[in-house]
C-alpha positions in Angstrom: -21.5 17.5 -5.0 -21.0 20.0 -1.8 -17.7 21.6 -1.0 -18.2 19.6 2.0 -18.3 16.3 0.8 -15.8 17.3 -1.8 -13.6 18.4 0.8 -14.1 14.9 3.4 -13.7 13.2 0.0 -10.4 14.4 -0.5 -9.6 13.8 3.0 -10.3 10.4 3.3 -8.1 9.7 0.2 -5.4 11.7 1.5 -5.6 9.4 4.8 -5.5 6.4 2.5 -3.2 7.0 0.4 -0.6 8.1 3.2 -1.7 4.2 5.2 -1.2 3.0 1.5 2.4 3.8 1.1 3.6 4.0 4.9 2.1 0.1 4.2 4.7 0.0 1.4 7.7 1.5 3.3 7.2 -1.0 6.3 6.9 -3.9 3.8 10.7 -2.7 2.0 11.6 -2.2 5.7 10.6 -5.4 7.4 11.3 -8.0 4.0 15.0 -6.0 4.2 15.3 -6.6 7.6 14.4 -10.3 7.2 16.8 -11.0 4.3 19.7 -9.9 6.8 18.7 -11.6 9.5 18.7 -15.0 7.7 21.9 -14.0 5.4 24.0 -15.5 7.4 22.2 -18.7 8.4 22.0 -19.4 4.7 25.0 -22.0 3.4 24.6 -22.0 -0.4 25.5 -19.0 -2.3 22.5 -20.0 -4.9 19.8 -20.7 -2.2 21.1 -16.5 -1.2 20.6 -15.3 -4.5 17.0 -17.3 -5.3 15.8 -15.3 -1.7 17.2 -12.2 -2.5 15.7 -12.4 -6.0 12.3 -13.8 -4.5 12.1 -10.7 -2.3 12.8 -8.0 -5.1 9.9 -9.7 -6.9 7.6 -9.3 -3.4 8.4 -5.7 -3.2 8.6 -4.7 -6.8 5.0 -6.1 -7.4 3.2 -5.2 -3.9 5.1 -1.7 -4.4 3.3 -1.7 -8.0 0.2 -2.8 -6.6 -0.7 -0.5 -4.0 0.4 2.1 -6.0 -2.4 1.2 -9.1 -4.7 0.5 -6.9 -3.9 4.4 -5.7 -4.1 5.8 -9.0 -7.2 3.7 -9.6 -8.9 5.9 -6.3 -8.0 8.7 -7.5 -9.5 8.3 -10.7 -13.1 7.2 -9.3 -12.5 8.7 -5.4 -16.2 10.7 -5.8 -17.8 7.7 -6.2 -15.8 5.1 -4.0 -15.2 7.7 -0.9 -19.2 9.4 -1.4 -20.5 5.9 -1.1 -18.5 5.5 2.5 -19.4 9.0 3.6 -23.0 8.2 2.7 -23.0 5.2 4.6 -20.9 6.8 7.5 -23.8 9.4 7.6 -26.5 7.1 7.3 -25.3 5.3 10.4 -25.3 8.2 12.8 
């Protein structure tokens, strides 16, 4: 491998991974915001706690997910991001 493709490689995951987790902060920021915008519209205290719980779970496991899946890049990045560039290239 060049230093050139090692180095658009390692920009391309760096672009990623940065979308990946801003992804992740908008998700915690937009399923927060929607629990307190319904709080109050919601009569039973158990039907609060079921939502509340039900969102934890969303976040927890997309949170978890995006982050495996950006350990799992890292791990095989040559071969996932050199396949793109080649393609990229190929098209010009």
């Amino acid at each position: 491998m060049t230093a050139a493709l090692a180095v658009r490689i390692e920009t391309m995951f760096s672009r990623d991974r940065i979308w990946a987790f801003a992804f992740v902060v908008a998700l915690w920021l937009v399923v927060g915001f929607v629990l307190l915008a319904v709080n109050p519209y919601i009569a039973e205290g158990g039907i609060r706690v079921v939502c509340w719980i039900a969102a934890i779970i969303l976040v927890v496991f997309n949170t978890a997910s995006i982050t495996a899946m950006v350990r799992h890049y890292s791990h095989d990045k040559d071969y996932i991001y050199g396949m793109d560039i080649r393609h990229l290239d190929a098209g010009r």
